[in-house]
C-alpha positions in Angstrom: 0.0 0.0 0.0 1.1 3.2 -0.5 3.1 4.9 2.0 2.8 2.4 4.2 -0.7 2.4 5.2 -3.2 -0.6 5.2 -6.7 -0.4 5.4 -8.6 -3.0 8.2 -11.9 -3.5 9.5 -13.7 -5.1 12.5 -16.8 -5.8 11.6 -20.1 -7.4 13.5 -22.5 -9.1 11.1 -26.2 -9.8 11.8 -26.6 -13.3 12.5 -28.9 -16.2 14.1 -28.0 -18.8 16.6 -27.5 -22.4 15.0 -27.7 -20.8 11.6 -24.4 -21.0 9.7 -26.1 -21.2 6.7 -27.5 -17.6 7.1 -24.4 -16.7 9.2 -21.9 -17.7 6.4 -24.5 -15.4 3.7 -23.7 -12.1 6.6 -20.0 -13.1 6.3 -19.5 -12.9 2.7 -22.0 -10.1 2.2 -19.2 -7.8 4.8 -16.4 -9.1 2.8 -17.6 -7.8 0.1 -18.4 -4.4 1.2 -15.1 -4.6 2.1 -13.7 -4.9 -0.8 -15.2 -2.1 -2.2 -14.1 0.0 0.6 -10.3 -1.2 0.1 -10.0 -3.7 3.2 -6.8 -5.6 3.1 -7.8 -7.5 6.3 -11.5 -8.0 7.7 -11.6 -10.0 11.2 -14.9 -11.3 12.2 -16.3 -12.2 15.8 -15.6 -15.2 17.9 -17.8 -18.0 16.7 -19.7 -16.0 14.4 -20.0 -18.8 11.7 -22.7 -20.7 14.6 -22.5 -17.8 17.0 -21.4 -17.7 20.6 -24.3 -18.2 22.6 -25.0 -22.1 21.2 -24.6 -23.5 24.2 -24.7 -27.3 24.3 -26.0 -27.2 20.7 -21.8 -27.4 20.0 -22.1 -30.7 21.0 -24.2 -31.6 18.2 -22.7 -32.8 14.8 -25.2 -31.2 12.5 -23.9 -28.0 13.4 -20.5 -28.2 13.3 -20.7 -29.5 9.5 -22.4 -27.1 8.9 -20.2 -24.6 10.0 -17.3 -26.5 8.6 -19.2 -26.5 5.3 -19.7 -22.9 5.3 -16.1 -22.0 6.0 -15.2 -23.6 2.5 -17.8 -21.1 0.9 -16.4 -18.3 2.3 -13.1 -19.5 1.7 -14.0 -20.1 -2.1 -15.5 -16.8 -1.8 -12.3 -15.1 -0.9 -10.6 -16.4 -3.9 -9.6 -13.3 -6.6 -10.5 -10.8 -3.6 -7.8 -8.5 -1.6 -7.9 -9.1 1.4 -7.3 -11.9 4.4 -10.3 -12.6 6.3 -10.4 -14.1 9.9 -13.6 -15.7 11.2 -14.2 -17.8 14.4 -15.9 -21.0 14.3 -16.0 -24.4 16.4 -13.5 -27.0 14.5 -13.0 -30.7 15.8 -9.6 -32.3 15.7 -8.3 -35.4 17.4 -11.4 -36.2 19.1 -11.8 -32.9 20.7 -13.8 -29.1 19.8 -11.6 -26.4 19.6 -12.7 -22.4 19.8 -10.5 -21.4 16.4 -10.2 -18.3 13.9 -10.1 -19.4 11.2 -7.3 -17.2 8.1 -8.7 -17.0 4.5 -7.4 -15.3 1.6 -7.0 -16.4 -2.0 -9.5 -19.3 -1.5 -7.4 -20.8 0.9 -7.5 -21.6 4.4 -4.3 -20.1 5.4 -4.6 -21.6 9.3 -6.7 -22.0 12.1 -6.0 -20.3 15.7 -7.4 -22.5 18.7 -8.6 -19.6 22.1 -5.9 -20.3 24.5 -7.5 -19.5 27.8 -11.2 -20.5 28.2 -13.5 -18.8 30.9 -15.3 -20.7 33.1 -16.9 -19.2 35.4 -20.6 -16.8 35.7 -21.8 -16.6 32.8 -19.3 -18.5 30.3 -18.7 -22.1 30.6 -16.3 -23.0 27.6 -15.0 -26.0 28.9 -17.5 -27.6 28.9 -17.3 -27.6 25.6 -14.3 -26.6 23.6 -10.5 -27.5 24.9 -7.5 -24.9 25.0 -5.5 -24.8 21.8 -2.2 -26.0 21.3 0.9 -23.8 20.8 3.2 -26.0 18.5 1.0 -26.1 14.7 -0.5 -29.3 14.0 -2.1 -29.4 10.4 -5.1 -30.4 10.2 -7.4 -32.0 6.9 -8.7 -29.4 4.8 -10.7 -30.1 1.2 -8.6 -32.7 0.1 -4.9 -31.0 1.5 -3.8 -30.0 5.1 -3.6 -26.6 7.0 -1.6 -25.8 9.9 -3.6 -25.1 13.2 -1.8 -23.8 16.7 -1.8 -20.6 18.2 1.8 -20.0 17.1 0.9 -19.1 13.2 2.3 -16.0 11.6 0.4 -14.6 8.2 3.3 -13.3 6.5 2.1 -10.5 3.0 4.7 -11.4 0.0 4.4 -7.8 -1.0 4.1 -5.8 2.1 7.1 -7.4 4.6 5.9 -5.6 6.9 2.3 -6.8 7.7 2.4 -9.6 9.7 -0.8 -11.2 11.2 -1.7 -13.0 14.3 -4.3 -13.9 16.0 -5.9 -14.6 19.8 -9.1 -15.3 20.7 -11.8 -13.2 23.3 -10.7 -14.3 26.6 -7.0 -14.4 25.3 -6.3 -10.7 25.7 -7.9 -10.4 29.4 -5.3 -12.7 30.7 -2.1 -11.3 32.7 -0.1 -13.4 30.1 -2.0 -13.0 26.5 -0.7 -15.4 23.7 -0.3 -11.9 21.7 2.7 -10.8 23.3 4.4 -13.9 22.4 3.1 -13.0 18.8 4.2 -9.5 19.0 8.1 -10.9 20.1 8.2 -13.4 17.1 7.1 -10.8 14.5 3.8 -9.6 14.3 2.9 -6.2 13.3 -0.9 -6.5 13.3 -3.2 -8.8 15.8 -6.7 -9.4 15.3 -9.1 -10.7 17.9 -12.2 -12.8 17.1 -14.3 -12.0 20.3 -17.5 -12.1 22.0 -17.3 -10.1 25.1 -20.8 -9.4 26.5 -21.7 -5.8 27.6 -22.3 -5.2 31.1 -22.3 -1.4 32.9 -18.8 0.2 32.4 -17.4 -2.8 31.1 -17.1 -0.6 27.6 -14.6 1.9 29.5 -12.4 -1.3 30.3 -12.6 -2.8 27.2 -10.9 0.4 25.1 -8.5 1.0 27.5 -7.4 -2.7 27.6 -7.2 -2.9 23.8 -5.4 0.4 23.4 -2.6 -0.8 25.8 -2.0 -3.9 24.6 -1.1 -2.4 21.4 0.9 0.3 22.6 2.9 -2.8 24.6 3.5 -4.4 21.4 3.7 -1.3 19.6 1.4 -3.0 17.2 -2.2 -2.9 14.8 -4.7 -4.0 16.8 -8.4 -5.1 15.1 -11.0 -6.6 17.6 -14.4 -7.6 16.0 -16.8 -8.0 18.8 -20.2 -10.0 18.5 -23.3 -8.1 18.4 -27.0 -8.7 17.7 -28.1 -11.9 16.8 -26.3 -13.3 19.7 -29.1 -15.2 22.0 -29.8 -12.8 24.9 -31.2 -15.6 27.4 -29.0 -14.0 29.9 -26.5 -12.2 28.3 -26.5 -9.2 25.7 -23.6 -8.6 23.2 -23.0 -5.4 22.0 -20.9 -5.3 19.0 -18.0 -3.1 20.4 -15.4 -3.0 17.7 -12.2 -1.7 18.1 -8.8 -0.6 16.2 -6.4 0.5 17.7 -2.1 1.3 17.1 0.5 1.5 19.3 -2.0 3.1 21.7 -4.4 5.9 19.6 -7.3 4.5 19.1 -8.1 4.7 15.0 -11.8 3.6 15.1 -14.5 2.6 17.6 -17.7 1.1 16.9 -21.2 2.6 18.6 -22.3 -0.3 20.9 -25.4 -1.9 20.2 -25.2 -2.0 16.2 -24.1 -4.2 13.3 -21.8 -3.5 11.2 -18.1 -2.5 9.7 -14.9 -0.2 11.1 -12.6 0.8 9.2 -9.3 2.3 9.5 -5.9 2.8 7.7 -3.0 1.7 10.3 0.4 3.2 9.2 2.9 0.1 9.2 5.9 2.1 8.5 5.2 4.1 11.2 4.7 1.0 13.8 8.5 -0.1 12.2 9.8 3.0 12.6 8.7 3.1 16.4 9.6 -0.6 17.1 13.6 0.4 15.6 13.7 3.3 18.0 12.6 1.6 21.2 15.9 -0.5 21.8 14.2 -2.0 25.0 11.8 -4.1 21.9 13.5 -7.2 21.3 14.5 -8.4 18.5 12.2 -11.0 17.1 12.0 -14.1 18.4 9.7 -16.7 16.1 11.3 -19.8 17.8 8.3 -22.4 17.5 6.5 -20.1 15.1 5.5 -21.3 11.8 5.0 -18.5 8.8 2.4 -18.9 6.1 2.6 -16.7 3.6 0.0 -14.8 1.4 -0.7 -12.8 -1.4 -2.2 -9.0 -2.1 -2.6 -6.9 -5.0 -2.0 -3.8 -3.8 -2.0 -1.6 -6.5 -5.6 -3.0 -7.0 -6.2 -2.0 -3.3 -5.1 1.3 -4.2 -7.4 2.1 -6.7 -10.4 0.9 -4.8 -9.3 3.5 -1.9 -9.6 6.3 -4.4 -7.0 8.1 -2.3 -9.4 8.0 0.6 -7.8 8.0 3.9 -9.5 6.0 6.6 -7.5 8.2 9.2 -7.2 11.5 11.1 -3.8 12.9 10.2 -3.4 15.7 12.7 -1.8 19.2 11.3 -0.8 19.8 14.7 0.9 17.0 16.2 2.4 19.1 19.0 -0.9 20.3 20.3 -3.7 18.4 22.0 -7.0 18.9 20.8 -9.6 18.4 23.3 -9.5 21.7 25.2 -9.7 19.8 28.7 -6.5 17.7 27.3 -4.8 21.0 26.3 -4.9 22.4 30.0 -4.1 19.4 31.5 -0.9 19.1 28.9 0.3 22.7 29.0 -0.3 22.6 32.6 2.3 19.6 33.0 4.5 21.1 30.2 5.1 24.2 31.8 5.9 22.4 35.2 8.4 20.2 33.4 10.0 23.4 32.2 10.0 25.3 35.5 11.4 22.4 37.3 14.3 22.0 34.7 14.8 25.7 35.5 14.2 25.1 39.4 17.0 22.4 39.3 19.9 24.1 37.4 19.6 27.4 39.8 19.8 25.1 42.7 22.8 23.4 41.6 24.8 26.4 40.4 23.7 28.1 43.7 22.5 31.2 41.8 19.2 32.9 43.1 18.8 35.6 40.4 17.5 35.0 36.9 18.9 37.3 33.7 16.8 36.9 30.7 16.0 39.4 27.7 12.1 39.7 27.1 11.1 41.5 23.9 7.3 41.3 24.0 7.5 38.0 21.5 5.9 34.7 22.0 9.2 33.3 22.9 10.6 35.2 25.7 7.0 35.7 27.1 6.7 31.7 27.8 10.3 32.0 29.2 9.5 34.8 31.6 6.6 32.7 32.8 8.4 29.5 33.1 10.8 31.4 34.9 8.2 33.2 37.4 7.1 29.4 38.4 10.4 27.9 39.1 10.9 31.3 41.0 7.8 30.1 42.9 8.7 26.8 43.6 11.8 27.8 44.7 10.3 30.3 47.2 12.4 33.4 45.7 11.1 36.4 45.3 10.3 37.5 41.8 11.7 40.7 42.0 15.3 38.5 41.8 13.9 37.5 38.2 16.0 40.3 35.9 13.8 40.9 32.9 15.5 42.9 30.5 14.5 44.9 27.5 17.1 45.9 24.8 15.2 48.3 22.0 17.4 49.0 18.5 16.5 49.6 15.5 13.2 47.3 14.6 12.0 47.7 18.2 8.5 48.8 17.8 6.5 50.5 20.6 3.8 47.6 20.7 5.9 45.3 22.1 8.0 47.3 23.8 4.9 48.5 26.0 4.2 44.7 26.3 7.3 43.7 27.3 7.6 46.2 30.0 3.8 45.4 30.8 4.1 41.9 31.4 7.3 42.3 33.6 6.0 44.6 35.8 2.8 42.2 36.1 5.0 39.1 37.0 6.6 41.3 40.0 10.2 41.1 38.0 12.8 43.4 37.7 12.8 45.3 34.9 16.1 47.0 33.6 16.0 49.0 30.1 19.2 48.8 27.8 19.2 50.5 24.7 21.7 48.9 22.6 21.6 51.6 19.3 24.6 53.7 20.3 26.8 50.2 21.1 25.5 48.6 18.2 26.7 51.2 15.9 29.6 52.2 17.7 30.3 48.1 16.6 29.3 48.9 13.3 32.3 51.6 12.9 34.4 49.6 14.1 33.7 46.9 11.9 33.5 49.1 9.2 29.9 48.2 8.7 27.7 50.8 6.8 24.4 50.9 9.2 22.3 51.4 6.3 23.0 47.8 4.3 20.5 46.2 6.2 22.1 42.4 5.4 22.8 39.9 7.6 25.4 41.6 9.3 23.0 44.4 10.4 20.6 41.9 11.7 22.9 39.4 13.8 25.1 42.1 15.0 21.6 43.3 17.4 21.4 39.8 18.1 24.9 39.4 19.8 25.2 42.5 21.4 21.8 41.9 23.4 23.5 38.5 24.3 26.6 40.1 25.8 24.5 42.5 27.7 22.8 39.7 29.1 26.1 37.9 30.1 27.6 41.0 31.4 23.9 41.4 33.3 24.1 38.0 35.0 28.1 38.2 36.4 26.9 41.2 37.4 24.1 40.0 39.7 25.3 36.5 40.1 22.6 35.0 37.9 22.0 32.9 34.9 20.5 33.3 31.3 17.5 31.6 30.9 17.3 31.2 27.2 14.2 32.0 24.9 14.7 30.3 22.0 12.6 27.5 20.6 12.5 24.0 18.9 11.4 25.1 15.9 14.0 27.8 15.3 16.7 25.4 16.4 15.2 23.1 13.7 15.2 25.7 10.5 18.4 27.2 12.5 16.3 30.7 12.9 18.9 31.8 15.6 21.7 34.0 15.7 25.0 31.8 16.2 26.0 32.9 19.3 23.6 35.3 19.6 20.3 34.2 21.0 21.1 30.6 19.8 23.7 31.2 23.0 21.9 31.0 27.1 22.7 29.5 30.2 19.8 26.9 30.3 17.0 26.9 27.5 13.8 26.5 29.2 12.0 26.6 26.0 14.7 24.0 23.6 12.0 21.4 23.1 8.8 23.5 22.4 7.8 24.1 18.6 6.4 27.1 18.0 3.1 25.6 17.6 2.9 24.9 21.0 4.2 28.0 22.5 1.3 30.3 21.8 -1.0 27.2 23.3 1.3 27.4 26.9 0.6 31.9 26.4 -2.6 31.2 26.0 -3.4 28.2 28.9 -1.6 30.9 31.3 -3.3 34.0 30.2 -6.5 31.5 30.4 -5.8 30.4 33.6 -3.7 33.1 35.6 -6.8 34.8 37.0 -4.9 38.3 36.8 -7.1 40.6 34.2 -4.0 43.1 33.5 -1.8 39.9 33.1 -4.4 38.6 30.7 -4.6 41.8 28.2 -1.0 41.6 28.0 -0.7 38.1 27.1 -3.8 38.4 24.8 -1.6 41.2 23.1 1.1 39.3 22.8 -0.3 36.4 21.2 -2.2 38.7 18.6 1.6 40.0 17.4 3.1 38.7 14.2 6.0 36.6 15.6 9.0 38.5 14.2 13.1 39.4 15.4 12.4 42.7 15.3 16.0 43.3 13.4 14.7 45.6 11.0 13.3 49.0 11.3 9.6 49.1 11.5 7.3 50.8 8.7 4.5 53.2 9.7 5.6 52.2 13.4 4.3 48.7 12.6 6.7 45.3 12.1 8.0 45.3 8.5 10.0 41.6 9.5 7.4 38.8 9.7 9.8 35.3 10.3 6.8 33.3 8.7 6.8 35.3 5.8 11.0 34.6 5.0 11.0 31.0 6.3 7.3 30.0 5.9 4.3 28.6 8.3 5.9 27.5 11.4 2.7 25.3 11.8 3.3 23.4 8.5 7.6 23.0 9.7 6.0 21.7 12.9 4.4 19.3 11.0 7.5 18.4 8.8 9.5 18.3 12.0 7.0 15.9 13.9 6.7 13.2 11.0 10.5 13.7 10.5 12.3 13.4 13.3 9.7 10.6 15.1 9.3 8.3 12.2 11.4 8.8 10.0 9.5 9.5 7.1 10.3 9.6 3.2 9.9 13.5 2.2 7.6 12.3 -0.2 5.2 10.6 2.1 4.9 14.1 4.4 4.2 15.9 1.9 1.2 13.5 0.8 0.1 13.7 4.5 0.4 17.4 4.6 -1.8 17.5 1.9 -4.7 15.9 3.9 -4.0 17.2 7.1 -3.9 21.1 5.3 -6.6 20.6 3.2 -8.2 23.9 2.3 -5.7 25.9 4.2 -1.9 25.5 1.8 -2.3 24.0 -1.7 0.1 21.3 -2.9 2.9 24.0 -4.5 2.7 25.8 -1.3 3.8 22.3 1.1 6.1 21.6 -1.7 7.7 24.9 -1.4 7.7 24.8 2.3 8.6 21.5 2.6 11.9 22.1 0.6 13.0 25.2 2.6 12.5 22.8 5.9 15.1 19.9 4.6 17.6 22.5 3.3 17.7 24.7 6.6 17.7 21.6 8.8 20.3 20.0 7.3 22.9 23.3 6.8 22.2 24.4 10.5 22.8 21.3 12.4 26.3 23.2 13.5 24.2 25.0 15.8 21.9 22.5 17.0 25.5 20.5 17.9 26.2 22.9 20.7 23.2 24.5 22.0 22.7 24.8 26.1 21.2 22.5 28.2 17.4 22.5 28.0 14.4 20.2 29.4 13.0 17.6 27.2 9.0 18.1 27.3 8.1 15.8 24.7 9.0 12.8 22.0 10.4 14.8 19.9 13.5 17.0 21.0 16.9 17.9 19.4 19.7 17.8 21.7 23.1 17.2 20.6 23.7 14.8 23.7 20.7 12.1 23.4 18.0 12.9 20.8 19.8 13.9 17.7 23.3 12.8 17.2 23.4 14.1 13.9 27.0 15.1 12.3 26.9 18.9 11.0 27.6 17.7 7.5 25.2 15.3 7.0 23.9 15.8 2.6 20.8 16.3 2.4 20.7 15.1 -1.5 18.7 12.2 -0.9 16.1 13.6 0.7 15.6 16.5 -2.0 15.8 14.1 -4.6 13.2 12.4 -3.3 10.7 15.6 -3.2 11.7 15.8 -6.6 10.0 12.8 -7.9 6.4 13.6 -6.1 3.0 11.9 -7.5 
């Protein structure tokens, strides 16, 4: 599939006790709907072929040919169609009934998966009827040939390496040891889970959260296909909760108490890209496994997904998006921050903070951050040196902010205008004040970072830095300018993400004047300031030179995390932007982001210490040991090949 992803469903058919005739109809009736929709793999529920609630009726011979009978018509059925199908039925071997899931694709029956762990207590009593399946494959009779049966199967795709299926049954998952972590260790990529879980009061809540974590365990797919109505409700009622889950996000979830299909896309490349970086995964294990292969035409696949995405790609991975998660999130984010910053002033023994402020986004979070280690610390604010430093594309907006917001937070506030020294520099660099090139720009830039070195020997206190991850990522920082600090409280927060922290503590401080201030701040075009204003207004707007800092966000996330092919961004940029940047516009951006990132890792290789907030961070000494000279020609040349 293309780019990795691979569309599954869970589906819960409509069916009628002791009716596998009618049952087996349901069955291929879904599968076919799946195939329309693109479904590479369709998992069924536990028993659905009979159905669960059969009781002693699985003792009785005419219904167990029946179903066997009607798991060759559905495998026939599968034949010339895309996709693996699993489906749970009774199966007799060796004198004895087993609970299986039964794999199908091509016409074939791939394998058979006996439940491991049968319940036996309340309401369920499956030993009375079925017995626990064996590890080890056996292979069983099967129209005239053999099939493997045993819980240790893998269903290997000859064209996508990295899907790998396995299976469990119901009960399986609820145990402390579930046969799927053995499946996960030997290989696996994807489980699916033939169940029938009855619905009692809260037992929904449980459910989810048990499914999400076992695949975030295994870092895996996980599809559960839950049985539903049909089911006999003599004493229990089943209510079709389906589930699909990776490495822990839920992709889909089925309302309870309906038939029907799931569907979602799970990204495999992703799930190998996450399983390479966590070196506590081990490596596979498929001792006692045995591997059956399969077959998919996926470029048919393709072209029955018509480019339809069966998942939410978010164009803000940084930020939460439930408003109660976003407090909760920035709350913890900015404490993580504070107590980096608490830490480092206790060990160096200083109890005065230096740090410039310039009414910007950046040095406003840093201020704050700085006000709550200050807190926690018991210090008084007023030890908190916030300094302003106006020059030539100061403008009076957020200068009257910056000096707001200081006086606000209790802080010191000292006022340094840097003009005369700057051009005093300028002459003696022989610098002509009115090319306003790169020179012009950085030569502001250093000289407010000497005065706040000079500042903090001064007082005996440290630079908090200001600048953020996404600046160190497109190398938007002054070498040794404000790219230089003490300790950079804000190292590992994208842009993105900073005006959410502004806004949670203008939101939240309960301090009106405070508020405005912040309110102000976040309504300013995020800019250096390095260049004289026009009509008194900013003339220098960053995201106007280096483009959308939410759209190199999203380059950075998908990046740095996973790992992915250029190529493969940009296609998810398209969906996640849709109706806000057209193609040529990612494409553009998208460019600019490889080519900064890659030329300005030299300053990413010796930035200050910082605190790490969230998966994604770039410090030189454990989350991106990249060399500075690393070509970036690969990556480019794959941008210029996009479809």
């Amino acid at each position: 599939m293309r780019d990795g992803f691979f569309r599954v469903a869970a589906v819960t058919p409509k069916i009628r006790v002791a009716d596998p005739v009618y049952n087996g109809g349901q069955i291929c009736k879904w599968i076919e709907e799946g195939e329309k929709a693109g479904a590479g793999l369709m998992v069924f529920p536990e028993l659905c072929l009979t159905a669960y609630t059969c009781g002693d009726l699985f003792l009785q011979s005419p219904l167990l040919r029946s179903a066997k009978k009607q798991l060759q018509e559905i495998a026939l059925f599968t034949k010339g169609r895309q996709m693996l199908v699993l489906v749970g039925l009774p199966w007799e071997h060796g004198g004895k009934l087993y609970n299986v899931a039964a794999a199908l694709c091509g016409g074939r029956l791939l394998g058979l998966v006996p439940k491991t762990h049968l319940p036996n207590y309340s309401e369920f009593y499956e030993q009375r009827h079925f017995r626990a399946g064996m590890e080890t494959p056996v292979m069983v009779d099967w129209m005239g040939g053999e099939a493997p049966m045993g819980t240790n199967l893998l269903f290997r795709c000859r064209e996508l390496p990295e899907l790998v299926v396995a299976a469990e049954v119901c009960e399986d998952v609820w145990v402390p040891s579930p046969p799927s972590i053995r499946h996960g260790l030997a290989g696996a990529t994807v489980i699916a889970n033939c169940s029938a879980s009855d619905d009692l009061v809260g037992k929904d809540v449980y459910r989810n959260a048990l499914i999400s974590g076992q695949s975030a365990r295994l870092i895996c797919g996980y599809v559960y296909a839950n049985a539903g109505e049909g089911e006999s409700t003599q004493d229990l009622v089943f209510g079709g909760h389906n589930i699909i889950a990776e490495n822990g996000s839920m992709l889909a979830l089925s309302k309870r108490f309906t038939t029907g299909a799931v569907y979602a896309d799970l990204d495999l490349e992703r799930l190998q890209a996450e399983r390479q970086r966590a070196t506590t995964y081990p490596a596979q294990l498929g001792d006692g496994y045995v591997a059956v292969e399969f077959s998919l035409d996926t470029k048919a696949m393709e072209q029955r997904q018509q480019e339809k995405l069966f998942r939410f790609i978010d164009g803000r991975p940084f930020v939460p998006k439930d408003p109660a998660e976003r407090d909760k999130r920035c709350e913890e984010i900015i404490m993580i921050q504070a107590m980096g910053l608490k830490k480092r002033l206790e060990h160096t023994g200083c109890s005065r903070a230096v740090l410039g402020i310039s009414g910007g986004l950046d040095s406003t979070l840093a201020l704050l951050v700085t006000a709550r280690a200050f807190d926690l610390l018991g210090l008084d604010r007023g030890q908190i040196h916030a300094v302003t430093m106006p020059c030539f594309g100061t403008t009076d907006r957020t200068y009257q902010n910056a000096c707001r917001m200081a006086r606000q937070l209790g802080a010191s506030l000292t006022e340094v205008d840097i003009r005369k020294s700057v051009l005093q520099h300028f002459a003696d660099i022989g610098h002509d004040p009115s090319a306003h090139d790169v020179a012009y720009e950085n030569g502001q830039a250093r000289e407010r970072t000497q005065v706040l070195m000079d500042l903090a020997n001064q007082v005996n206190g440290l630079v908090v830095g200001t600048g953020d991850m996404s600046e160190l990522a497109l190398g938007w920082a002054t070498y040794n300018g404000d790219h230089m600090s003490m300790y950079g409280v804000n190292a590992s927060v994208p842009k993105t993400l900073v005006r959410h922290l502004v806004r949670y503590y203008a939101d939240s401080c309960g301090e009106k004047l405070l508020q405005e201030v912040l309110m102000d701040v976040l309504d300013t075009p995020v800019s250096p300031e390095l260049l004289p204003p026009e009509d008194g207004a900013i003339s220098q707007k960053t995201e106007d030179l280096v483009g959308p800092y939410e759209l190199h966000d999203f380059f950075l996330y998908y990046m740095l995390r996973f790992g992915y092919m250029p190529s493969k961004i940009y296609r998810m940029a398209l969906r996640a932007f849709e109706g806000e940047y057209d193609g040529e516009t990612i494409e553009k951006w998208l460019g600019v982001f490889y080519r900064r990132f890659f030329s300005q890792q030299f300053k990413r290789s010796c930035i200050p210490d910082g605190p790490k907030v969230g998966s994604v961070a770039m410090s030189p000494r454990g989350d991106l040991r990249m060399p500075s000279d690393a070509a970036r020609t690969v990556w480019l040349e794959d941008l210029e090949h996009l479809q």
